[in-house]
C-alpha positions in Angstrom: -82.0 -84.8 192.9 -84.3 -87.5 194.7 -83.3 -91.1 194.0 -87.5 -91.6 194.4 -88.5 -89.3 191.7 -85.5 -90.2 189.1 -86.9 -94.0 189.4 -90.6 -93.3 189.3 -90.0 -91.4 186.3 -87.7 -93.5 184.4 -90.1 -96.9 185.1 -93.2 -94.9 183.8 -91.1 -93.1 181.0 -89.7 -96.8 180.3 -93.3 -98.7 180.1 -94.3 -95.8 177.8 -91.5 -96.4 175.2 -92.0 -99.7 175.1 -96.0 -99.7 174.5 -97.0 -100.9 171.3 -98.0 -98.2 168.6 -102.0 -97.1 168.9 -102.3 -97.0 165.2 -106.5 -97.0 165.7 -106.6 -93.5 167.4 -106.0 -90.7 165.6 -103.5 -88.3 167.0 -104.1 -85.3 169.5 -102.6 -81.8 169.2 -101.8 -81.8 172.8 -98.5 -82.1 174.8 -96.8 -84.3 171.9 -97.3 -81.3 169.4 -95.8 -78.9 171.0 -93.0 -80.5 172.4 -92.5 -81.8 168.5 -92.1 -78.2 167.6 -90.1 -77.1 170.7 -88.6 -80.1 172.0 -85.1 -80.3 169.6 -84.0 -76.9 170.6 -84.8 -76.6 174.4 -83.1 -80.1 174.6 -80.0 -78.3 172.8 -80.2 -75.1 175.0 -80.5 -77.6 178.0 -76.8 -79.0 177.0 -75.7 -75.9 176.0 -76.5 -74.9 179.9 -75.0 -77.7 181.2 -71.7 -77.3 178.9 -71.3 -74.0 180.5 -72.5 -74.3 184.5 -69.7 -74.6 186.7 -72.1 -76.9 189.2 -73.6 -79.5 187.1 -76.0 -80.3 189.5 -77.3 -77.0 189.3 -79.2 -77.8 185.9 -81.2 -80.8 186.8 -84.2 -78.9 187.7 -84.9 -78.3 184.3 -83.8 -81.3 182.9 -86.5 -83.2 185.5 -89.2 -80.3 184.3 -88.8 -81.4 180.5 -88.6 -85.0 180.7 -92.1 -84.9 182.8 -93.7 -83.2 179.7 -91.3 -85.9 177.5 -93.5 -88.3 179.7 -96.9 -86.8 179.2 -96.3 -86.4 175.8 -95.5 -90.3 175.5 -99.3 -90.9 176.6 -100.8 -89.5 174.1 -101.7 -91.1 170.8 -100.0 -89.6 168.2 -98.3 -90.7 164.6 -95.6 -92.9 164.1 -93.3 -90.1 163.2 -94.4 -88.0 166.2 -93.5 -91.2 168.1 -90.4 -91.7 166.9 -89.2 -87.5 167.5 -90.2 -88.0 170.8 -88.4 -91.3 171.5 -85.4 -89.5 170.2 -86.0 -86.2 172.7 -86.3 -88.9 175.4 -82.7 -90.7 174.4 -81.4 -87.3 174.1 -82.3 -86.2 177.4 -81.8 -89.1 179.6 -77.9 -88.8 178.7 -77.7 -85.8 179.7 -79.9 -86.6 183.2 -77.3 -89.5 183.5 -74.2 -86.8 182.7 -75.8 -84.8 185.8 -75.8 -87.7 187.8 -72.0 -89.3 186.7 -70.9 -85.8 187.5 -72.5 -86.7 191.2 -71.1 -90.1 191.4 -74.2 -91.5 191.5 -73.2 -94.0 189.1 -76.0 -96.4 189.3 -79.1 -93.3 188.5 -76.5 -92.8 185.7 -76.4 -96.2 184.3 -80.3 -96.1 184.7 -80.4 -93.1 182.9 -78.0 -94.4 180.1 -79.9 -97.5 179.9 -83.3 -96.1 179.1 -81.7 -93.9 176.6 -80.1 -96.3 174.9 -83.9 -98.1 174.8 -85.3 -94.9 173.4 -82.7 -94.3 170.9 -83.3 -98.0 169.6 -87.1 -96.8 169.4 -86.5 -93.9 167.4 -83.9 -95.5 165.0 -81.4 -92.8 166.2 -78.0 -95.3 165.6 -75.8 -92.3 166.3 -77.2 -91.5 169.7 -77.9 -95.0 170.8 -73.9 -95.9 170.2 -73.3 -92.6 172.0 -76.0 -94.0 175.2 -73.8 -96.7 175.1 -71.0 -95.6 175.4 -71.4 -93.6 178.0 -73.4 -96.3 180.2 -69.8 -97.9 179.6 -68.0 -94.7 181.2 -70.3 -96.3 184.5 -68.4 -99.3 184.6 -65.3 -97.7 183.3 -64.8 -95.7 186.6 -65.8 -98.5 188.3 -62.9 -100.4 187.3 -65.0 -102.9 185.4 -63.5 -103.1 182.9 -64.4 -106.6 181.7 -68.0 -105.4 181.7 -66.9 -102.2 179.8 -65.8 -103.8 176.8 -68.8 -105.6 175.3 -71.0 -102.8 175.9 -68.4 -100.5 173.7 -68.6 -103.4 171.0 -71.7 -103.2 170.8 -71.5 -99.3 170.4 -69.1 -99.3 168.2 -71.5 -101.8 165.9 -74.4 -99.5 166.3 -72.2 -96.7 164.7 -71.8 -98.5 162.0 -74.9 -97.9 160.5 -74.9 -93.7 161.7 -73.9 -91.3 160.2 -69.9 -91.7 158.9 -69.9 -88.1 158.8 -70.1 -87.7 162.4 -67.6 -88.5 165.4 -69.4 -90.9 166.8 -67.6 -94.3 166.1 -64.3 -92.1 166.8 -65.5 -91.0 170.0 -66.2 -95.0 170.9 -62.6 -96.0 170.2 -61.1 -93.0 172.3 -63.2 -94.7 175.0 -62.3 -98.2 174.2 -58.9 -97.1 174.3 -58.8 -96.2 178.1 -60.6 -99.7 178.5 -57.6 -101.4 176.9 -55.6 -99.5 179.1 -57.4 -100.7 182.2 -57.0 -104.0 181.0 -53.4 -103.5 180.3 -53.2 -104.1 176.6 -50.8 -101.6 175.5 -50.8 -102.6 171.9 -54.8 -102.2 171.7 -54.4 -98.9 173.2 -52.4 -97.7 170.2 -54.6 -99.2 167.9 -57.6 -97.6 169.6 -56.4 -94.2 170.0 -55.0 -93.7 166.2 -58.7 -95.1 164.8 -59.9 -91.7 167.3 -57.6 -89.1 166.0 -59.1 -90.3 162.5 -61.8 -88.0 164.0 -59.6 -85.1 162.6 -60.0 -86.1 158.9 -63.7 -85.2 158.9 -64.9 -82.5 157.0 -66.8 -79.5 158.5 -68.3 -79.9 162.7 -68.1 -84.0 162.7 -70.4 -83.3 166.3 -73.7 -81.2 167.9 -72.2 -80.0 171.0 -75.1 -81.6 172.8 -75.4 -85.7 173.0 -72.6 -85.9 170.6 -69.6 -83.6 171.3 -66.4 -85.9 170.3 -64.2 -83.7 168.1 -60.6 -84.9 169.0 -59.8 -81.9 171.1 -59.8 -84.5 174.2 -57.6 -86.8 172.8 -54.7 -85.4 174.8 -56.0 -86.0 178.0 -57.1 -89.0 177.2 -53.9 -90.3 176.3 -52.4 -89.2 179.0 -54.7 -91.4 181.0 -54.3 -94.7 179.1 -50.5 -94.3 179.7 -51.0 -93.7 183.3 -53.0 -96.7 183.9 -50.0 -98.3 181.4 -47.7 -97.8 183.9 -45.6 -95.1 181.5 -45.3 -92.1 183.1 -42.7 -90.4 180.4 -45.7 -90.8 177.7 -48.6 -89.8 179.9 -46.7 -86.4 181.5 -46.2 -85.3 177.6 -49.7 -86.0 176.7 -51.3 -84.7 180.1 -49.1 -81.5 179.5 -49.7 -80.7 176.2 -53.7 -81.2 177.4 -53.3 -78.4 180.5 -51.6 -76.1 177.6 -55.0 -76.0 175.8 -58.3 -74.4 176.9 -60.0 -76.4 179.1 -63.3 -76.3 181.0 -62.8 -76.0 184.8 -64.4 -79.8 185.1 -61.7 -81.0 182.1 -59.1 -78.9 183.8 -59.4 -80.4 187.2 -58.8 -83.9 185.8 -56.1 -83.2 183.9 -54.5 -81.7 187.2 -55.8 -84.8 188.8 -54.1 -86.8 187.0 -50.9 -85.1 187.3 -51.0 -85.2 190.4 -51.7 -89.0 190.5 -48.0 -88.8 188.2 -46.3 -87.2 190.5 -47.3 -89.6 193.5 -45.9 -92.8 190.9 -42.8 -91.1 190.4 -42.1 -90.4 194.6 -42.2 -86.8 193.9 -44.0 -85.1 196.7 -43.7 -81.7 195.2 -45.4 -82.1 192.2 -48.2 -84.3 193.5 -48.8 -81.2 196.5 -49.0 -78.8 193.9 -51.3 -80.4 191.5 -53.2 -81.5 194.1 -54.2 -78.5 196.1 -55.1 -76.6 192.5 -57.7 -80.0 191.5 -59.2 -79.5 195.2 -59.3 -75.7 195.0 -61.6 -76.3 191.4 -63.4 -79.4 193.4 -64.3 -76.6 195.5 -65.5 -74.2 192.7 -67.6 -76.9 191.0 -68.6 -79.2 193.5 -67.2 -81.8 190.5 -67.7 -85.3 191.8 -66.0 -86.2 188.5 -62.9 -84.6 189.5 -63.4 -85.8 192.9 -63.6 -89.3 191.7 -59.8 -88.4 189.9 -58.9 -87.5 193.2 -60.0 -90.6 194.9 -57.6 -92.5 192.9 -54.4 -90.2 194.2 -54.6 -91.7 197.3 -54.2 -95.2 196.6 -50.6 -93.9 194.8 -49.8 -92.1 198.0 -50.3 -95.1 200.5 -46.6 -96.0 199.5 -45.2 -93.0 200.6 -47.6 -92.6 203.9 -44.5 -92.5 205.8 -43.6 -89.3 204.3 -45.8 -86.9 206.3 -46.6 -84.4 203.7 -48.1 -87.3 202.1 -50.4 -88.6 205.1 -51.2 -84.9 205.2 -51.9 -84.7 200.9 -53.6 -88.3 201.5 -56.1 -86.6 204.7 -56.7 -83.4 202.5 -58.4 -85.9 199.4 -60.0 -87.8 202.4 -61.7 -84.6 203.9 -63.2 -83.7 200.4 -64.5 -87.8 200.1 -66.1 -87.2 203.9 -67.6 -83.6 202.5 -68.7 -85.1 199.8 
């Protein structure tokens, strides 16, 4: 994944979206046409890959291979409609470019990539997958700890859901998100408000998601609580909710954070046995995914264990997330 080649491509993909419409020349069966005809379900089977590599990284090459013909396509004249599908192929595909690269924590190609989704999505009128660009450009500052800077950018998802679709997951999906904001920001009362709106999610009717861009369906909602009430500061809450998560059937990625943040609830509560143990089974999946994601969980362990450095097996527990950081 070269930094040089994601930037060149997202500046030209970028000044392409936001060229005015050639209404005077008719369109050309060309690139556009076939990627009109092909584009919705390759960029499905793309996500569909992605859900089910173990390496994330693994999948970019075809990722960058279809949004270079996404590109090409945007040169050509074509209809307004054409225009549009392709502008939503575009939004669609740059979040899942910026998944590959959060997965990498290379936040800042991630943002980039969120960014110009978002733009697309705008274009093709697309409210559903412009909240969802947004809301995960807000994951970027999320993990960053900005949380300040989070929360606008969720508001302003959670407006553009709005006007979607009320039959999908969407605006759910935002308020599960805002909810682990809240809990950054240490509002424990927003948290709760935040997190019942997302389990409303349940009370759709039939597949509220696409298992592509969109893929919000409350079975997360466990882990996620867990994680708002360890950054609350209530461990009793957050080891029923992380516990109840590990019970279900995760994905090795979603697995490794849960057991992350285990971990991370063992070292608040001084107990060095349970922080070893869920420690050495997230960096034994770290090691079968090459996760930066779960990595990043990691990386916050150790600031929990620097109180108990003068316990040596946790200097030793605080070296062995150190080593992966230095691998990595």
């Amino acid at each position: 994944m070269k930094r040089r080649d994601v930037l060149s491509l997202l500046a030209v993909t970028g000044a392409l979206i936001s060229l005015p419409e050639i209404v005077n020349s008719p369109p050309r069966n060309g690139v556009s046409a076939t990627l009109s005809e092909s584009g919705p379900e390759l960029n499905k089977a793309l996500w569909k890959t992605f859900s089910l590599s173990d390496s994330k990284q693994a999948v970019y090459p075809l990722i960058r291979h279809q949004l270079g013909l996404l590109a090409k396509g945007l040169e050509e004249s074509q209809s307004n409609a054409s225009r549009q599908l392709l502008c939503s192929l575009v939004g669609d595909l740059y979040q899942l470019a910026g998944e590959v690269f959060f997965d990498a924590n290379r936040y800042s190609d991630a943002a980039q990539c969120y960014a110009l989704a978002a733009h697309a999505c705008r274009e093709a009128g697309a409210f559903d997958m412009w909240a969802c660009a947004l809301t995960r450009h807000a994951f970027v500052e999320l993990y960053e700890r900005r949380f300040t800077v989070a929360a606008p950018i969720l508001s302003a998802a959670a407006q553009v859901a709005e006007r979607g679709d009320s039959q999908l997951s969407t605006r759910y999906w935002v308020a599960a998100v805002q909810a682990e904001v809240y809990a950054g920001l240490g509002d424990f009362d927003a948290v709760g408000r935040a997190l019942d709106t997302a389990e409303e999610v349940h009370n759709l009717p039939g597949k509220p998601h696409n298992g592509g861009w969109l893929r919000f369906d409350g079975s997360r909602l466990a882990e996620e609580r867990g994680t708002c009430y360890l950054a609350l500061g209530r461990p009793d809450l957050a080891e029923q909710a992380l516990t109840a998560a590990l019970a279900q059937q995760l994905s090795l990625r979603r697995r490794g954070a849960v057991l992350a943040e285990l971990a991370a609830l063992g070292a608040e509560r001084r107990d060095l046995d349970q922080a070893d143990h869920y420690i050495r089974a997230a960096l034994d999946l770290v090691g079968q995914t090459g996760s930066g994601y779960v990595g990043k969980k990691l990386e916050a362990v150790k600031a929990r264990l620097v109180p108990l450095m003068p316990d040596r097996r946790a200097l030793a527990l605080h070296q062995k997330i150190s080593a992966l950081d230095s691998a990595a």
